[in-house]
C-alpha positions in Angstrom: 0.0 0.0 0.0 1.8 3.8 -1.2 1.9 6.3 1.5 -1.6 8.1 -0.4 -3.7 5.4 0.3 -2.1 4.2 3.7 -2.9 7.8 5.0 -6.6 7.6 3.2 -7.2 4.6 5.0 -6.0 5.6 8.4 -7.5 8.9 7.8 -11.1 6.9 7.8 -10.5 4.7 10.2 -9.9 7.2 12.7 -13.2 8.8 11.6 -15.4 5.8 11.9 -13.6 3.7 15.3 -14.6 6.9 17.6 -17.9 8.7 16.9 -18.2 10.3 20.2 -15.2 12.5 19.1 -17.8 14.2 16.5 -20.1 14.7 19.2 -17.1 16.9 21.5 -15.8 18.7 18.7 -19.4 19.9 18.0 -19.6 20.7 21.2 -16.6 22.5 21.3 -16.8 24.8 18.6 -20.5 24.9 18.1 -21.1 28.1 20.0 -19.4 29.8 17.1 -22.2 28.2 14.9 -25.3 29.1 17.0 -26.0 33.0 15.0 -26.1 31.7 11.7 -28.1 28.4 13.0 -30.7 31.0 14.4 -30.8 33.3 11.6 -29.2 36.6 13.4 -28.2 39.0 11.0 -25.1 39.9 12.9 -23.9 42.0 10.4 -26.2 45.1 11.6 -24.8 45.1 14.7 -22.9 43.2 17.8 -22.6 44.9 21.5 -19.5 43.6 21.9 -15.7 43.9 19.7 -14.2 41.8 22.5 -16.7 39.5 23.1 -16.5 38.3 19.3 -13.0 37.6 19.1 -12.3 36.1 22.4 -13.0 32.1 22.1 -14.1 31.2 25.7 -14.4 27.1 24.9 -10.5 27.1 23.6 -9.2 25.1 26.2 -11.7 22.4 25.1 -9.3 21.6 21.9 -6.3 20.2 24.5 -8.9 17.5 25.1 -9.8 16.6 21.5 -6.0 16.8 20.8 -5.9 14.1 23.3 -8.5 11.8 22.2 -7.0 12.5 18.4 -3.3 13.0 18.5 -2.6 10.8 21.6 -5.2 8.4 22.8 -2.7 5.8 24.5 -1.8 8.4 26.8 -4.6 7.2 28.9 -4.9 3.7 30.9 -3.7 0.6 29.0 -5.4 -2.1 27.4 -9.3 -2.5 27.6 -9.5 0.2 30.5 -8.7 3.0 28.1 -11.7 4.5 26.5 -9.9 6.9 25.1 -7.7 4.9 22.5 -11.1 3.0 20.8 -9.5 0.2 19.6 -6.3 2.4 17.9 -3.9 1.1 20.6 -3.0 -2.1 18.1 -2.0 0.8 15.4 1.1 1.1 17.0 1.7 -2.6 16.9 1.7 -3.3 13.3 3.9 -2.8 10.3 2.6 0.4 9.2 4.3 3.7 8.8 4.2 5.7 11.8 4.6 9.4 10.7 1.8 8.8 8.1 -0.2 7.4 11.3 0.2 10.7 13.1 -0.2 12.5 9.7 -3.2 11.2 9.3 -4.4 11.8 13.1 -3.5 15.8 12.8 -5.3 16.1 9.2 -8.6 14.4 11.1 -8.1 16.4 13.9 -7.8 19.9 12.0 -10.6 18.4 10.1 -12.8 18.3 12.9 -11.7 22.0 14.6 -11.8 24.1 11.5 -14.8 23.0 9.2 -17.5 24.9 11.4 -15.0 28.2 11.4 -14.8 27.4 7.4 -18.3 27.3 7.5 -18.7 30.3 9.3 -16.3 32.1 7.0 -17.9 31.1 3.6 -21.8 31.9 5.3 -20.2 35.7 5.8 -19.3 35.9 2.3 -23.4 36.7 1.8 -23.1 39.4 4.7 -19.2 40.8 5.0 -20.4 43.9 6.9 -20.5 44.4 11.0 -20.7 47.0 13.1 -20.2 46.5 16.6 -19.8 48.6 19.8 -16.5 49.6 21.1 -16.8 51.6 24.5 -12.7 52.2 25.1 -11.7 55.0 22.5 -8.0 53.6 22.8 -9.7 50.4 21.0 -11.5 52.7 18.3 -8.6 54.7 17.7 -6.3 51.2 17.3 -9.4 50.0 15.2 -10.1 52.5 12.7 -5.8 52.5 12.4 -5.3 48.8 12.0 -8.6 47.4 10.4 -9.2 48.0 6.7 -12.3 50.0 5.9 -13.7 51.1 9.3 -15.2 54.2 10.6 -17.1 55.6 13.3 -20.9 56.1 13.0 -23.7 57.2 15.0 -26.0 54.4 17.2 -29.2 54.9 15.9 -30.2 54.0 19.4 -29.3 57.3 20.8 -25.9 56.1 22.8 -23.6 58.7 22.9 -20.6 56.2 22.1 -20.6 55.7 18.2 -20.8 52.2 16.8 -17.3 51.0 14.5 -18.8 50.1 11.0 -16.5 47.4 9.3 -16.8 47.3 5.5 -16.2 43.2 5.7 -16.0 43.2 9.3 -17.7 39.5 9.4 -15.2 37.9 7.4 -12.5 39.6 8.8 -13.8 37.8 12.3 -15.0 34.9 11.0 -10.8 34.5 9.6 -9.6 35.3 12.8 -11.4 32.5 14.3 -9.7 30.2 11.5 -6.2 31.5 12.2 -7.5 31.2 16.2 -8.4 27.5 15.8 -5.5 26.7 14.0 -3.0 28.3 16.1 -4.1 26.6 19.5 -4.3 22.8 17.5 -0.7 23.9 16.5 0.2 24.8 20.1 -1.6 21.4 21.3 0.6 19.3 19.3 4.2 19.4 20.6 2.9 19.6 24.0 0.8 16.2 23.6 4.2 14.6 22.6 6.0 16.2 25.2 4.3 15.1 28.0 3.8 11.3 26.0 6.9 9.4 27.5 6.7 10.7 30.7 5.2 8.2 33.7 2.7 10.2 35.2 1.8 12.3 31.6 -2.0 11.8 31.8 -2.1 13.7 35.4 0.6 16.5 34.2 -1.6 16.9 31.2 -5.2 17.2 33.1 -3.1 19.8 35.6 -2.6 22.0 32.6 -5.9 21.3 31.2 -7.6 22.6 34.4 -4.6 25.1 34.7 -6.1 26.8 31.6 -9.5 27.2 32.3 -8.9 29.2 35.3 -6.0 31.2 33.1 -8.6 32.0 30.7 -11.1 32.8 33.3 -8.7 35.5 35.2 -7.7 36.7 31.5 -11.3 37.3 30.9 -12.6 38.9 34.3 -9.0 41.1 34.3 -9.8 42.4 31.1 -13.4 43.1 32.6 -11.9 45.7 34.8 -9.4 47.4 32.3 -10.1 49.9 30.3 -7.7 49.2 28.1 -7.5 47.0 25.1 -7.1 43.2 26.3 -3.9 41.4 24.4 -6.9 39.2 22.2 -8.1 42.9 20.5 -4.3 44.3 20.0 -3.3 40.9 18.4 -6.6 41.2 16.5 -5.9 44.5 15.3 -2.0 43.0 13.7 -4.0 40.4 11.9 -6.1 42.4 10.5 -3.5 44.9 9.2 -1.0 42.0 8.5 -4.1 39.4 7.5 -1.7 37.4 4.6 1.6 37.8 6.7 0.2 35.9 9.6 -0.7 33.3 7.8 2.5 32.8 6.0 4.4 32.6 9.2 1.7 30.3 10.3 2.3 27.8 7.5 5.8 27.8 8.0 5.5 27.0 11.8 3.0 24.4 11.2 5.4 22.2 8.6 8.1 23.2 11.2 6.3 21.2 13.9 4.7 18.7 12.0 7.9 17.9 11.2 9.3 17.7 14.3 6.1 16.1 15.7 6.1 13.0 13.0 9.9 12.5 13.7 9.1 12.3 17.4 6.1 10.3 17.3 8.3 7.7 15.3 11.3 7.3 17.2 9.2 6.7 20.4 8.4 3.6 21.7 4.9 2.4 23.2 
């Protein structure tokens, strides 16, 4: 069997041996999908910049990258529920990289196709305006993001409302680069932690280490004025949309590269 087919095969096999992984990833990134699933026009208007861009269920994809990327990390043999019967992948003649090649490409699969969604349903409605109450914010806004101004609410508020030309798909590709970045960020860390004796404890210590990060990020930022890391690094992609994602390409065959060589040389 070439390496094609090989990774076709163990591309479906890792979609069919586990539904309930379909059912967590929808869960996961779902939220994202709940506008367009009720028909909100969102393009009139949003009461919140920050509360778009920040992701609050993030920390979920450590556990699909788990379940994906590394399911003999938990208990061995019949007691794991997490490997599904892809515990006796590692035992046969097959080639390894193209097993965890195969893993990653199901498991980016899986995070990105609602965001993709979501980006291609914005196409039909690119504009957004949104409200924006610190004027640092505006003014990094209207600098930084293509084909934004200030306009009156028609509601009477004295703070005007930022009108973005294709402000939805602008967001909507943030939540793509987002995504992609933190499966990118899961992935050395998985293999990291896979030799060591006591990894699937480390790993839930982290796990649980950043939901409360996120929550203290997120109430923090509640009490600055200021603009939260999320909307300054929002406001460089959007002024530097095509340069991110160069750089992102280039650091994701960089550790897919490392990650295969890794995930070869290691032993069960």
């Amino acid at each position: 069997m070439n390496k094609t087919k090989q990774f076709l095969t163990l591309f479906k096999f890792q979609a069919t041996t586990n539904p309930f992984i379909f059912f967590l990833l929808f869960g996961f990134d779902a939220p994202l999908f709940i506008p367009y699933l009720l028909g909100e026009n969102i393009g009139n208007y949003h009461a919140s910049l920050s509360s778009l861009l920040f992701v609050q269920n993030l920390f979920m994809l450590a556990l699909a990258g788990l379940f994906i990327l590394a399911p003999e990390m938990g208990s061995p043999g019949a007691n794991n529920p997490m490997a599904a019967g892809t515990d006796f992948l590692l035992t046969r003649a097959i080639d390894r990289p193209i097993l965890y090649r195969a893993r990653v490409a199901f498991l980016y699969f899986l995070v990105l196709v609602i965001p993709l969604l979501n980006l291609a349903y914005t196409l039909r409605n690119p504009g957004l305006m949104v409200t924006e109450y610190s004027k640092v914010a505006q003014q990094l806004c209207l600098h930084f993001v293509p084909g934004t101004s200030l306009v009156p609410d028609p509601s009477g508020n004295r703070w005007p409302l930022i009108s973005m030309v294709n402000g939805n798909v602008l967001i909507e590709s943030w939540h793509v680069w987002i995504f992609a970045m933190a499966t990118l960020a899961v992935q050395p860390v998985l293999l990291l932690l896979y030799p060591l004796k006591h990894r699937l404890f480390i790993f839930y210590a982290l796990f649980v280490g950043a939901i409360f990060g996120m929550l203290f990020f997120q109430f923090h930022h509640l009490r600055d004025s200021m603009p939260s890391f999320t909307e300054r690094l929002f406001f460089a992609f959007a002024a530097h949309t095509g340069l991110f994602w160069v750089f992102t390409v280039l650091i994701f065959m960089g550790i897919q590269f490392l990650c295969e060589r890794r995930f070869a040389s290691m032993e069960q």
